[in-house]
C-alpha positions as CSV (number, residue, x, y, z in Angstrom):
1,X,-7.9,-25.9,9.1
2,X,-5.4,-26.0,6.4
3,X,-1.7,-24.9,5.6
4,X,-1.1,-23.0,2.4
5,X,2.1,-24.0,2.1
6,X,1.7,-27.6,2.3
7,X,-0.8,-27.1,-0.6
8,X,1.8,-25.1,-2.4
9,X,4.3,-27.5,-2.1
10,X,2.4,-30.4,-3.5
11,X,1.2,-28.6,-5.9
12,X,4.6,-27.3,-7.1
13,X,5.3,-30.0,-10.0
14,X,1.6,-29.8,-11.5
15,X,2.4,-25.9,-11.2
16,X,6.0,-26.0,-13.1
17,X,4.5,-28.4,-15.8
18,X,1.5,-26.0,-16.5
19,X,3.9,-22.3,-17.2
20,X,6.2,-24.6,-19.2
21,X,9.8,-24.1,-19.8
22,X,9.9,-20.2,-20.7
23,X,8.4,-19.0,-17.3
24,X,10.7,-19.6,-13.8
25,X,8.5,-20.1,-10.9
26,X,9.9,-18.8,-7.6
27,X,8.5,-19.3,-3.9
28,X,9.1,-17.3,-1.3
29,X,7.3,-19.1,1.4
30,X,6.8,-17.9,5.3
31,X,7.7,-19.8,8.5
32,X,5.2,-20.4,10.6
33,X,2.2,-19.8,8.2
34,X,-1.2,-19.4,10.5
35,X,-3.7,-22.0,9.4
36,X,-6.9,-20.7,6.9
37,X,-9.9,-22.1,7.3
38,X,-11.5,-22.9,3.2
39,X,-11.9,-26.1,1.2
40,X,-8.5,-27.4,0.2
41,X,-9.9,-28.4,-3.7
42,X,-11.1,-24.9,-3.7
43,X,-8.1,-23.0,-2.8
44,X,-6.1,-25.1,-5.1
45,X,-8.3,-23.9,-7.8
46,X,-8.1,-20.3,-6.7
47,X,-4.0,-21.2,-7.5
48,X,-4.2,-22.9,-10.9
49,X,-6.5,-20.2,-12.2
50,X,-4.2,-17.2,-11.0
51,X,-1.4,-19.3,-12.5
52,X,-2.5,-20.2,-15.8
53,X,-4.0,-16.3,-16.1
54,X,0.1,-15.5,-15.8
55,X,1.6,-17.6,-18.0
56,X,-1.1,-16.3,-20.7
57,X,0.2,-13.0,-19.3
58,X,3.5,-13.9,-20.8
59,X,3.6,-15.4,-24.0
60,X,7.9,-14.7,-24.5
61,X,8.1,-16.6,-21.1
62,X,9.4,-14.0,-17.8
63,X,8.9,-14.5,-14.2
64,X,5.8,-16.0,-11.9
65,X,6.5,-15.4,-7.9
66,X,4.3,-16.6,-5.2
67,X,4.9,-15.7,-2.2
68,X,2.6,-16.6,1.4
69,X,2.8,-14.7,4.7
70,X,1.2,-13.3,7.8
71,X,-0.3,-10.2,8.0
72,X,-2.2,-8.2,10.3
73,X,-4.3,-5.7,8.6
74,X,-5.1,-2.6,11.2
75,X,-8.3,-0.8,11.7
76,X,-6.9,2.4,9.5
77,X,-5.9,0.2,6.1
78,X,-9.8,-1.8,6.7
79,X,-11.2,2.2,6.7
80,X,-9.6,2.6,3.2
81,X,-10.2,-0.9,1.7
82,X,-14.5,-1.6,1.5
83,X,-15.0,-4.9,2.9
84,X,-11.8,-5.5,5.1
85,X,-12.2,-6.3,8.5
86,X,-9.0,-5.4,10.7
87,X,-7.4,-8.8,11.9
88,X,-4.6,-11.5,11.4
89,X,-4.8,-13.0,7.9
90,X,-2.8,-14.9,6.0
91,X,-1.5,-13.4,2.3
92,X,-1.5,-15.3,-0.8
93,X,0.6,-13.5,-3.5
94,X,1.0,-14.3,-7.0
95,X,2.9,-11.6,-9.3
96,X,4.1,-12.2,-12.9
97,X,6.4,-10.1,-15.4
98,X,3.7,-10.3,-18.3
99,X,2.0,-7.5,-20.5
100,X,-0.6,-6.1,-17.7
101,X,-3.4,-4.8,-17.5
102,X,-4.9,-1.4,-19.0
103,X,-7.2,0.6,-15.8
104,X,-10.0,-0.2,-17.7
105,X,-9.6,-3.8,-18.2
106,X,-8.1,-4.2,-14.3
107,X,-12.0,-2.7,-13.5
108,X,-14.2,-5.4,-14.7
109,X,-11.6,-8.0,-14.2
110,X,-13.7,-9.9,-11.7
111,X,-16.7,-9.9,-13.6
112,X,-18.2,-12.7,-14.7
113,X,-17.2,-14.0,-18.3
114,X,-15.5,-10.8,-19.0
115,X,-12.3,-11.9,-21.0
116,X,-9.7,-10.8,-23.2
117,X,-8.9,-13.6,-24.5
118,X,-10.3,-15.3,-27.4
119,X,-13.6,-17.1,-27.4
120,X,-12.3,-20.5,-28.4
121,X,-9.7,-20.6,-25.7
122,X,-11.5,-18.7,-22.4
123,X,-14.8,-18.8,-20.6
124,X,-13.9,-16.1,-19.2
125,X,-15.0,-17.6,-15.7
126,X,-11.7,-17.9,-14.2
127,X,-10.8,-15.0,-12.3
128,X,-14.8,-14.7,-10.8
129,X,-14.6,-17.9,-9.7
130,X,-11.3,-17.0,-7.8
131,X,-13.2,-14.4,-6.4
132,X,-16.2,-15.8,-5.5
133,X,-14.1,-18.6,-3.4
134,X,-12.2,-15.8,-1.8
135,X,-15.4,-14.6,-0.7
136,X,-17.1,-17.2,0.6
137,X,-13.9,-18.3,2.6
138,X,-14.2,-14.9,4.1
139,X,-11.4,-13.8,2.6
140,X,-10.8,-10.4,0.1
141,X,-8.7,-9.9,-3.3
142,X,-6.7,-7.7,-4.9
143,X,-4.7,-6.9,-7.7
144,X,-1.8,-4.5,-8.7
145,X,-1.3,-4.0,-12.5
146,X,0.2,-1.4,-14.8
147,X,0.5,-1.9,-18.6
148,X,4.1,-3.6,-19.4
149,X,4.9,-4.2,-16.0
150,X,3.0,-7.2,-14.7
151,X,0.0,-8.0,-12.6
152,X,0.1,-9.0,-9.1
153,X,-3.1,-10.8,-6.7
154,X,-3.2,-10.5,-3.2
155,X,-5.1,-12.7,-1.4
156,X,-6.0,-12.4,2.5
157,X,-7.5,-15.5,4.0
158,X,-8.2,-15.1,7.7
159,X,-5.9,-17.2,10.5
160,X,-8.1,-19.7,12.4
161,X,-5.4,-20.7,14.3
162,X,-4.8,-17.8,16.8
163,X,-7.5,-15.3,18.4
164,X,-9.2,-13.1,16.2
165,X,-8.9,-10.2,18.3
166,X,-10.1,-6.7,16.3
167,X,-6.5,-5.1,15.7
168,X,-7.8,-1.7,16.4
169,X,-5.1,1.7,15.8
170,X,-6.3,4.3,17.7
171,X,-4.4,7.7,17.0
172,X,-3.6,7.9,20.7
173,X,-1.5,5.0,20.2
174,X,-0.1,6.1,17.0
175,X,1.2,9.7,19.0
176,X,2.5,7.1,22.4
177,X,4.1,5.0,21.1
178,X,5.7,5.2,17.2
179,X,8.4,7.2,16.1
180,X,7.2,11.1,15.4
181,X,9.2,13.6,13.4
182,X,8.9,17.3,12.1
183,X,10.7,16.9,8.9
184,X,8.9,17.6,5.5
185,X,7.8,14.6,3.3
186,X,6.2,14.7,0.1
187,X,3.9,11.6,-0.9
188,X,3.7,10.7,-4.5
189,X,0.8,7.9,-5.1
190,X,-2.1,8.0,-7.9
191,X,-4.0,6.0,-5.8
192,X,-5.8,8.9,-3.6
193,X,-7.3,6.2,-1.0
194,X,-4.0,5.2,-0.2
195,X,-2.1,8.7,-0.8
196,X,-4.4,10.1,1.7
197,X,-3.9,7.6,4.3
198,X,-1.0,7.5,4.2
199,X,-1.0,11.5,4.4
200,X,-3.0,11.2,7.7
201,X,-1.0,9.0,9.3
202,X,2.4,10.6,9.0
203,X,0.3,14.3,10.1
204,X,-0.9,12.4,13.0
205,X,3.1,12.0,13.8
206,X,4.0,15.2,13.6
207,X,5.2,15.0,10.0
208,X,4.4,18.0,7.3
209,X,3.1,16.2,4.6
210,X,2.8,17.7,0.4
211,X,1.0,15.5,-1.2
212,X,0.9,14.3,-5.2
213,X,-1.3,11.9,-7.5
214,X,1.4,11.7,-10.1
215,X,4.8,13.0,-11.1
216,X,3.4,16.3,-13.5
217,X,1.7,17.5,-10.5
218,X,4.6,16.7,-8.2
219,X,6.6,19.3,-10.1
220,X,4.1,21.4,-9.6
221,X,3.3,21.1,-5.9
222,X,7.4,21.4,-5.2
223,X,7.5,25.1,-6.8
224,X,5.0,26.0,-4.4
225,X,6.2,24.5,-1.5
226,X,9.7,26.6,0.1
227,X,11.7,25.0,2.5
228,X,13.5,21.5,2.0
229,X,11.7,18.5,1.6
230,X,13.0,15.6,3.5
231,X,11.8,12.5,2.2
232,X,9.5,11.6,-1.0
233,X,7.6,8.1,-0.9
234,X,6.5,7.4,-4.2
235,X,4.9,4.5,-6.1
236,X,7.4,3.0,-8.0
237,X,4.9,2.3,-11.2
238,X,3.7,5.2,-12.7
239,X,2.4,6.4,-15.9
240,X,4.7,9.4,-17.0
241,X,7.8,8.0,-15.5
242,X,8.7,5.5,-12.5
243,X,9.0,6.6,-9.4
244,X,13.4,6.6,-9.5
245,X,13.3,8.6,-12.4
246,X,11.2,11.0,-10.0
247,X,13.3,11.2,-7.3
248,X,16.1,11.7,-9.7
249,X,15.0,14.7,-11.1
250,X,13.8,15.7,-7.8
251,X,16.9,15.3,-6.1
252,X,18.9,18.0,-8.5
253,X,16.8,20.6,-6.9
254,X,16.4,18.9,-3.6
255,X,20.3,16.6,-3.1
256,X,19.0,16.2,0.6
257,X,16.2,14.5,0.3
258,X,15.8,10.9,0.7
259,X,13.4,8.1,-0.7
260,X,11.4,5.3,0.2
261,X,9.6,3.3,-3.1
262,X,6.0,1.6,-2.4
263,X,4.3,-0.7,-4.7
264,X,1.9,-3.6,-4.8
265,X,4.8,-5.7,-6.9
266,X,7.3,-7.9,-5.1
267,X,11.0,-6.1,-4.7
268,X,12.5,-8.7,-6.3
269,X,10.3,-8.6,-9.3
270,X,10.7,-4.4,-10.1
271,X,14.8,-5.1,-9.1
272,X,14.7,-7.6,-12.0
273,X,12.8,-5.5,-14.6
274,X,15.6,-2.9,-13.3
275,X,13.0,-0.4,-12.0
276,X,14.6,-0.6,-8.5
277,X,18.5,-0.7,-8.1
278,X,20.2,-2.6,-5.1
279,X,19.6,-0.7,-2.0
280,X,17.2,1.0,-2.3
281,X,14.5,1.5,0.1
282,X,11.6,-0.3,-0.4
283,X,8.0,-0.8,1.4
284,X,5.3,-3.1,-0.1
285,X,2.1,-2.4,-0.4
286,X,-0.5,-2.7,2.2
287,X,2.0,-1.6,4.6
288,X,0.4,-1.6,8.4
289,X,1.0,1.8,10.1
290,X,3.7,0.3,12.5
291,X,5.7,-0.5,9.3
292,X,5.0,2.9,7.6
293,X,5.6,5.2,10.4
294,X,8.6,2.7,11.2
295,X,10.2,2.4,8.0
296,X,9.8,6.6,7.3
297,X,11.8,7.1,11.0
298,X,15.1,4.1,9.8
299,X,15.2,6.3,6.5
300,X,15.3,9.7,7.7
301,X,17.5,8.6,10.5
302,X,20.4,7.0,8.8
């Protein structure tokens, strides 16, 4: 068994010498961590590769973050994510502020010497090679990237070092015991695996839910719909326009409503790029349903 962030923090110089003077290197690193259970050169690996990919990324210099935490990831986010088994894992992030990547470069990004980078400088083995230790420690990947707006990875590795009981969210438990409403909430995500999840669950409390893949048809839906809408949760990177210009514009026809912003990014990292203004309210990307269906009653509440 190993700690991630004992491996982090040893690595740290080697790291800050590699992205040079131009990038800043930030750690947000959790108390605590659980242990992982994978080949320590390995995982260090998996770290230098997703590290030199971002300082590539951003040529004028910007920002690298890596952050490590413990999640649980419930039986409802493992339905919507092929390959996820629900259970305690611990997360390895790594987000930059670099160019990004185009939908159909972000596809075959894990493929094997798929590159685009020039010939004389990549194999183009890097990021299969993260992948294929992720795998094999048991572990899945993911990334989060939107041209001009930076890539993020998120690793899960699972914890060794407490019971790997099934975390199992059965909707009886959902409609017991977390906070229900009535109120009217529009989702706005272009992702429809996690738009409709996240659609299900708030029905399953009670919630009317409109629903939106991106902000053209959210105009659209909100003619249709009469009545107030409470609260929009939108995705804060989108192509047409980000998800505050949305709720902007929204809230001149609607000055009730109130917003939550979702995103696979770090907050700190969208508050720089000044996407996201102090304040605001903010929930990352996989959310578990506790912190959804949690996070949607403190907002409408206040």
């Amino acid at each position: 068994m190993i700690d991630l962030n004992t491996i982090l923090i040893n690595l740290d110089k080697m790291l800050r010498r590699v992205i040079g003077e131009d990038v800043e290197l930030v750690t947000f690193l959790a108390e605590n961590l659980g242990r992982i259970k994978t080949d320590p050169g390995q995982i260090e690996q998996v770290i230098m590769n997703l590290v030199v990919n971002a300082k590539d990324a951003m040529p004028s210099g910007g920002n690298l973050a890596i952050e490590t935490a413990n999640v649980e990831l419930d039986e409802t986010y493992a339905r919507s994510h092929i390959g996820v088994k629900p259970g305690r894992y611990v997360m390895l992030l790594v987000s930059d502020t670099g160019m990004g990547m185009a939908p159909e470069v972000k596809k075959k990004v894990f493929e094997p010497f798929f590159t685009t980078k020039e010939k004389d400088k990549e194999t183009g083995l890097g990021l299969s090679t993260v992948y294929g230790i992720v795998k094999q420690s048991g572990g899945n990947i993911w990334v989060y990237s939107e041209p001009g707006y930076g890539t993020t990875f998120k690793i899960y590795l699972p914890r060794v070092d407490e019971p790997q009981d099934i975390v199992e969210v059965k909707e009886e438990r959902l409609e017991e015991e977390l906070p229900r409403g009535d109120e009217t909430i529009l989702v706005v995500e272009n992702n429809e695996e996690v738009r409709k999840v996240t659609a299900r669950i708030l029905k399953m409390q009670g919630y009317r839910v409109l629903e939106a893949s991106n902000p053209n048809t959210t105009f659209s839906t909100c003619s249709q719909h009469e009545g107030p809408i409470h609260l929009m949760i939108t995705d804060v990177v989108m192509p047409e326009m980000n998800g505050p210009e949305l709720a902007k514009r929204l809230m001149s026809q609607y000055p009730e409503m109130k917003a939550i912003y979702m995103s696979g990014y770090l907050k700190n990292f969208i508050s720089h790029q000044g996407i996201l203004e102090k304040g605001m309210n903010f929930i990352q990307k996989p959310f578990t349903v506790d912190e959804l269906v949690k996070k949607v009653r403190e907002v409408l509440d206040r």
